[in-house]
N, C-alpha and C positions, 0 to 999 in steps of 0.2 A: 634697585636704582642703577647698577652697573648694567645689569641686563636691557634695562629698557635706555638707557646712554647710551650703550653699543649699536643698538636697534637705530636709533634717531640719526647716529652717527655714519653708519652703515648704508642708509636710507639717503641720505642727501646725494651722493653719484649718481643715482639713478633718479635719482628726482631733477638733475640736472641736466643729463645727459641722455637719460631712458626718452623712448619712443611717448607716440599721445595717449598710451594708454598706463603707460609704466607710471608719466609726471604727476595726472591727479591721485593717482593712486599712492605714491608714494608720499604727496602732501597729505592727503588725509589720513594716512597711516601715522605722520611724525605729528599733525597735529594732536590728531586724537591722545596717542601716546602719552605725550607732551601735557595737555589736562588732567588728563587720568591720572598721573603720576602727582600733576598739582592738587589735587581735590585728593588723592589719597594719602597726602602728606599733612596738608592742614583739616582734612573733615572731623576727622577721628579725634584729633585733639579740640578741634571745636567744639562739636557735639557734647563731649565730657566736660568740659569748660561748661556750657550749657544747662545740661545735667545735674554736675554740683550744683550750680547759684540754686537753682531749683527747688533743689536738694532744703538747701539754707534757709532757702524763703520759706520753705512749707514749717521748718525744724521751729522757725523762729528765738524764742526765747530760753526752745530746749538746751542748745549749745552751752549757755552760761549755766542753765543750773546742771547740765553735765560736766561743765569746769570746778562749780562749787562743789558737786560729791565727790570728784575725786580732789580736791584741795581736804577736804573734811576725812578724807580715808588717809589722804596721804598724812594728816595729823592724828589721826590716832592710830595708826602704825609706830609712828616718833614716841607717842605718850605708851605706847605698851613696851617700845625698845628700851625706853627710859624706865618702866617701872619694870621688868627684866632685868637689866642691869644693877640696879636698887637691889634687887630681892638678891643677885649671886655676890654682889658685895656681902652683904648679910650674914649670905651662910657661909662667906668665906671668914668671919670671924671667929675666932677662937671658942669656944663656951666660957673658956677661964681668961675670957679678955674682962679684965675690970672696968675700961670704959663703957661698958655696956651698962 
């Protein structure tokens, strides 16, 4: 971006001042530039913008039931931490605890 600013910037003297061959030469240098740099700022994030939806449409209905197995794993993780915790409560009781 600095490189190709300098370039454009650098370029207008002699685009204004340069002889009949310097002028178009210099406009079609700061044009072209000037696009180039526009199309290589927004294409790439287009294209992937693109891409994804695509992406989505083909997935369809996958997305939710890949929401639901991990809602389903992230609950039985909970229900083994909880029965985990149960079982070292347990054996942290006494053998001669009478409330047993």
């Amino acid at each position: 971006m600095i490189t190709v600013g300098a370039t454009i910037l650098a370029l207008f003297p002699l685009a204004i001042e340069g002889g009949p061959l310097w002028k178009p030469l210099c406009y079609a240098q700061i044009g072209g530039l000037a696009v180039v740099t526009f199309i290589t700022l927004l294409g790439p994030g287009f294209l992937l913008d693109l891409c994804a939806r695509s992406k989505v449409d083909q997935m369809g209905d996958g997305w939710r039931q890949i929401g639901a197995r991990t809602a389903r794993a992230q609950n039985q993780v909970t229900k083994i931490s909880l029965d985990h915790q149960i079982l070292l409560t347990e054996r942290q009781r006494s053998p001669y605890d009478s409330s047993v």
